[in-house]
Every structure is written in C-alpha cells, then in structure tokens.
N, C-alpha and C positions, 0 to 999 in steps of 0.2 A: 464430590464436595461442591457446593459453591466456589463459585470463581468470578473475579472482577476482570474484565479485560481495558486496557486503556489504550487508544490508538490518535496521536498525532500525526495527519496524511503529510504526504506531499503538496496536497490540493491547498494544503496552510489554512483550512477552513474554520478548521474548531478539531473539539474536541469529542470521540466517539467513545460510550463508557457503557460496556454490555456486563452484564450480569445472566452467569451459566451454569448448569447444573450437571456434574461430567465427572467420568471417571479417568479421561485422558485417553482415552481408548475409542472405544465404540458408540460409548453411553454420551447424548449430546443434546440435555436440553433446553432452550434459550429462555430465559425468565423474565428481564427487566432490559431497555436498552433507553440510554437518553443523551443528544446528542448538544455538547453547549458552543456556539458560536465565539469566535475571536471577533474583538473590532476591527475596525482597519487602522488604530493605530499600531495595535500588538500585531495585526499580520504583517505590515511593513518592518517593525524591528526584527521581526521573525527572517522575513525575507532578508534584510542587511546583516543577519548572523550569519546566515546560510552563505549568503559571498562572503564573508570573511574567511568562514571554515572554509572553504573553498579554496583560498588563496593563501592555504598554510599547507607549510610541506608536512607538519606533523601536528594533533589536536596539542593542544594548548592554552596555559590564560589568555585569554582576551578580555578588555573589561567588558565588553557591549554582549557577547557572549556568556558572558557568568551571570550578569545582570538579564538577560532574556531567558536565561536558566531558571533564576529563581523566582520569576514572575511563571514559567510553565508551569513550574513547580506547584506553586498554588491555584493556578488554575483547575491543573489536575486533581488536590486537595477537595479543591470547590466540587470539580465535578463527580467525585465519589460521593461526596456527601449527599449531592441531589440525588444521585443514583439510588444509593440506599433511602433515602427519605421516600421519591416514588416510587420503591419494591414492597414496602411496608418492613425492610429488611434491616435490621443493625450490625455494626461491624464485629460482634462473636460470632455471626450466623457465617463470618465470609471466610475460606480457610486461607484462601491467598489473591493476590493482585497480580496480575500480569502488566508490566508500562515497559512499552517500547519504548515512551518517548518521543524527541522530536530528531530527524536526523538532519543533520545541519552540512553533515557533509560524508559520500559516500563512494570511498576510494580503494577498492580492494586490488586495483594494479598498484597502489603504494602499500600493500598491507595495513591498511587500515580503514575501520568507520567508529563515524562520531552521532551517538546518537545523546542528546542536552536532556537531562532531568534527574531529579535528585532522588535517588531509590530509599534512602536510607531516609531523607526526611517524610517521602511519602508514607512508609514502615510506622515511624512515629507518631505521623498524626492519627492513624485509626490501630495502632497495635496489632497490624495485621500483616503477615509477611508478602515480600513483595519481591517478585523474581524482575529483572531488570538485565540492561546491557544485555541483547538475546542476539545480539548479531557481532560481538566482538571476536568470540574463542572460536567463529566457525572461518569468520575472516585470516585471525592469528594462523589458523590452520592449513590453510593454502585456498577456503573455500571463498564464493562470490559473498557469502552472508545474507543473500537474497534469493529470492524470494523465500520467507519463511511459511505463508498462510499454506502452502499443498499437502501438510499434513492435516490440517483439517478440514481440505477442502476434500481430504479423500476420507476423510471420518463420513464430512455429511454425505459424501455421491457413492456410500456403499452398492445404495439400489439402482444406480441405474445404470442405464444397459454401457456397456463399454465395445470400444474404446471413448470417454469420458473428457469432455474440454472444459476447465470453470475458467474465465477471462476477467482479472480484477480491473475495473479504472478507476484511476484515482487521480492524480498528479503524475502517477507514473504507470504503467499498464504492466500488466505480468499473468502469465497463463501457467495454470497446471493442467496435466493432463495424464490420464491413467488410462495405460491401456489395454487391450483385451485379455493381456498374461497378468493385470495387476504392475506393470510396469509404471513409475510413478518418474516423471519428468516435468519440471518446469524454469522457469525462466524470464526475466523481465522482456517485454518484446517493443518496448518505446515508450515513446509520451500517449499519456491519453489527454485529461484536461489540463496539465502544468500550463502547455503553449499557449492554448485557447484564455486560458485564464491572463497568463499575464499580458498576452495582444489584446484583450478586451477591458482590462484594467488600465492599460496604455492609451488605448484610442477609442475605447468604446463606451467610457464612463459607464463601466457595467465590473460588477466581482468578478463574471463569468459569463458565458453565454447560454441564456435560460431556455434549455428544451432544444439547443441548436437552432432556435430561432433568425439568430443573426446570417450564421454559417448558410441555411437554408434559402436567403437571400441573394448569396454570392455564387462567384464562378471560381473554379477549381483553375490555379495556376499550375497547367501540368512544367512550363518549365521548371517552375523554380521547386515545385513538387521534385521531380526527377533528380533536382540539385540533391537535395536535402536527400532522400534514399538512395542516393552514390556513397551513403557515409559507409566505410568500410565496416563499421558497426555490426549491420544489419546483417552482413554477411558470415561474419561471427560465428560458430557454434555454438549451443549454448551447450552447458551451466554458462548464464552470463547475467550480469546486471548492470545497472546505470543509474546514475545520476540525475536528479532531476534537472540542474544545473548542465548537462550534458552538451543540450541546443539548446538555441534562443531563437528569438523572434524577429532576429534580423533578416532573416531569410527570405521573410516575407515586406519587410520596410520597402517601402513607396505604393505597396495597394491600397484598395479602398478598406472599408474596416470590414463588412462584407465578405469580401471577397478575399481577404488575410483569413479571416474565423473561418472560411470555408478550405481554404488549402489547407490549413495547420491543422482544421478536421480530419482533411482527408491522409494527412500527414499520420496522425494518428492511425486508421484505421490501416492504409498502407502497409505500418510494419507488422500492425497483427498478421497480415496475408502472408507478409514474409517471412513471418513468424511460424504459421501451419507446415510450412513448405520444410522446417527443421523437423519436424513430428514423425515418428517411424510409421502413423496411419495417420490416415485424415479423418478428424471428427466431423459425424454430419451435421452435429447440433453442435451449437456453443452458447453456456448457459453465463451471463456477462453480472458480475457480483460491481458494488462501488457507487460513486455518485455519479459517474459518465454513463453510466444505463439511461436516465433521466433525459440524456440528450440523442432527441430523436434523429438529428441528422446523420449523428455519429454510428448511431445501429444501423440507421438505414446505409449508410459508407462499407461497413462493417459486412452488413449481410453482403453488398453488391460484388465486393472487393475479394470477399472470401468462397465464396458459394455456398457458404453453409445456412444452416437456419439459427438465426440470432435470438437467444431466451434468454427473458431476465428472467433471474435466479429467484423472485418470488412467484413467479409460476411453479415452483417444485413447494412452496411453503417457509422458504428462507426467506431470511430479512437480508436484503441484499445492502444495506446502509449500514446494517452492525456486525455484515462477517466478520471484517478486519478487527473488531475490539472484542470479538466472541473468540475471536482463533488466537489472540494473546492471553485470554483468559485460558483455553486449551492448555497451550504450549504451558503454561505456569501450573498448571495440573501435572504435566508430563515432567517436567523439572523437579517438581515435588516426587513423584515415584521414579526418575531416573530412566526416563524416556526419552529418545531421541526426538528433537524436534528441524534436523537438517540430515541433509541424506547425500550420497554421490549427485544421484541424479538431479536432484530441485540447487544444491550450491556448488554445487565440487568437490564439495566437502571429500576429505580422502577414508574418511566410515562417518556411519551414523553416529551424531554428534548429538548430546542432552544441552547445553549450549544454556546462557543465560545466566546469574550473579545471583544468588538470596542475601535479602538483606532482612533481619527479624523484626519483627514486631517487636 
C-alpha cells in the first residue's frame, strides 16, 4: 500500500514527510519525499518543552507543552498536505500515516517515553488512519523503545554483502547492524549533531555547522574529549538508548568556537568507535544514513577513529535524508498486518513486539 511516513528528529530541524510504496516486508519503494523546516522561533519552544519533559518524574500537562503540541500538530497537517499536493497524490490513494512525532523526552530507566503529537487529530484531518505513539508498549514492556528504524534498515540492505553496518545521525546517532547469520542488533551509540548544533547555536551564530566547516578549523581537545567518554554510558551493553538531553555542551565551555565544534565532533564519532567494539564482527563498511553524512569533518573522524570505510547511504540508491520518515511509513504498514516492529536485539524488548496506537480516519 501507500504509506506516509512523518519524522520529527532530534536535530529539531523540521519536518521529514516520505511517501512509500510497501508491503511491510520485502517490497520497498520510495515515491515522494519533502522536507519542511521549523523557524527558530518554534525550534526554541520546541527545545524549552524538551527540558521541561525532561524534569518531570512522569509525562504530564504542562501548558507550554500542550501548547508546542498543538502547533506540531499542524505543522505536521501542513506537511502532509505538501507532500501529497507534490506526489500528484490525494489522501484516498494513502492507506495509512505513520507519526512518531516529537520526543520531548526519553526515559526508559523510568519506564517511560514521551513522544508530543496528536494522532487522532492528524487521522481527522486527511481521513486517513494513522498509527502513532510507536515507542510507548515497547518501553511499557521492559524494552529501550529505541532505536526503531533496523527493521527497515534491514528491509533495504537485503543485498548486501554481510556482516552489514547502517549508522543513523541525526541529533542522536544509532547503528543497526546485521550479521553474517541474519543476526539483527542495534542500538543508539551517542550524539551525532545534537551537541554540534546546540554549541554552534550558542557561540557560533550558526543553526549548525555546515559541512563541518567550523569543526575543520579547530583542534581536538583530547583532554576534556577523554572527560566526556569516561561516561560510564559508553561502556554499557547495548540494547541501549539515550537521550538527546543526555550531555551538554558544558564540557567543552571556555574553548574557542572552532575548537568546541571540533571536540564535540570528535565526541561524536568517538562513540561510534566504541560503539563497533560491542558488535560480535566488525563491519568493513559503514554505510551512514541522516543529515550528519553532509558533515565532512564528521565522516572524515568517523572513518579515522573506526578504520572502516565510511559510505553515505546514497551511494547504494537510498535517500539518506528521508530514511527515518520512509521507515515510519514501514513500521505503519507492519502495524497494519501485525508485524513486529521491535525485536530482543535493536530494544530489549523481551519478544518481537508490533508496537504503536491506530487511531481511524
């Protein structure tokens, strides 16, 4: 069937809205993708939700909260509507929507996550069914709730040769990897662009650091680097996940702007290293899906740090900007026929779990 996928990142950027053509299984093909930016007035409320949910022992009203809810809310409205207006497509042709949402706050050692957006009004406005809350029942269940996209990261890497690495970065980084038995594991492995972004929104009158340009500039602070991967985190087993909220950019307060974007670069690539090293084989390739491909300092960290060979994932034919809202459109397929979309190995989950809310057109 048709399917809408809707992804609000980490990265707080906007809005990612693919349209797919898929049986939830094998069959997987991408048709439309259009991505709509936030201001920087609605990324700052966005970000002031996010620490609130953050500093609740359990989700709850909050007005500022409810209120950044139902502005998502219609943003996401907005962005379906572009979506189908540039597919030539109308909302009978679509059978279902898949919306993460926005997660505002992500606490699975409290048994709980909060992801903001309104399923049942998005349902309404286009009469179209719309699967939602997709990380609640895996959490409820003893599971991390994260990372979801390695079911469809292993739809698309049927062909290639295994053992198999896909690397998301976003705001928050996370690896699946399949391997040579069909062994499917994955797991968030740290920040990718969160840090970058908000030290360069801080000091560097920039959204982000474009192409790792800044970072490229600077010098890698291996002390306060070596601070920051002491975190007993990293050490971790995984099924694990995190927080974007997790670390901050204090870590790095008193460098130049330079030379912060390049540690908290290197920050990032770091844990993926540390990351490989949990893997039962080491991938020689790793093919890096998200908007942190785009930043060349980071792949080049990336490759140095890991020793593998760094591929964006449009060298295979993938849109690596509309995985994440093509793999919600997935998972809302698989919900529809009663397919699992979490597994032991990608959350903890304790069996494969179909996961997610319908709410009807």
């Amino acid at each position: 069937m048709l399917a809408i996928g809707l992804m609000s990142g980490t990265s707080r950027d906007g809005i990612d809205a693919a349209l797919i053509d898929t049986d939830g299984e094998d069959a997987v093909a991408a048709v439309a993708f259009h991505a709509m930016a936030y201001d920087d007035g609605f990324r700052l409320r966005l970000a002031e939700a996010c620490q609130r949910a953050m500093a609740m022992e359990r989700p709850g009203f909050e007005p500022l909260i409810a209120s950044v809810e139902a502005e998502l809310t219609e943003r996401h409205v907005q962005a379906v509507a572009d979506l189908l207006g540039r597919s030539g497509h109308v909302a009978e042709d679509v059978g279902v929507i898949g919306f993460h949402g926005h997660t505002v706050a992500h606490r699975p050692e409290r048994g709980w996550t909060w992801q903001i957006g309104d399923g049942a009004g998005l349902a309404g406005g286009f009469g179209i069914p719309v699967v939602g809350d997709l990380r609640s029942a895996d959490v409820a269940a003893g599971g991390q709730g994260a990372p979801l996209l390695p079911v469809y990261h292993r739809a698309l890497a049927q062909g290639l040769a295994k053992p198999a690495a896909v690397l998301n970065l976003g705001g928050v980084a996370n690896i699946s990897f399949i391997g040579s038995d069909g062994t499917l594991i994955a797991f968030d492995t740290g920040m990718a662009s969160g840090l970058i972004d908000n030290w360069m929104q801080a000091h560097g009158a920039a959204a982000y650091d474009a192409g790792g340009a800044c970072a490229a500039q600077g010098r890698v602070d291996d002390a306060r680097l070596a601070a920051m991967m002491a975190d007993p985190w990293f050490e971790a087993p995984p099924p694990k996940s995190i927080d974007r909220e997790r670390f901050s950019i204090d870590a790095v307060q008193g460098l130049g702007v330079a030379d912060g974007a390049a540690t908290l670069t290197a920050f990032s690539a770091a844990a993926v290293a540390r990351a490989i090293g949990h893997l039962p084989e080491r991938p020689a390739q790793i093919h890096v899906a998200g908007g942190g491909r785009h930043n060349a300092t980071l792949m080049a960290m990336l490759a140095d740090r890991t020793g593998a060979r760094i591929l964006s994932v449009d060298g295979l034919g993938w849109d690596g900007d509309a995985l994440e809202a093509q793999g919600f459109a997935y998972m809302a397929v698989r919900h529809m026929r009663g397919l699992p979309i979490s597994f032991p190995g990608t959350t903890g989950a304790p069996e494969a779990m179909t996961g997610g809310v319908l709410f009807r057109g």
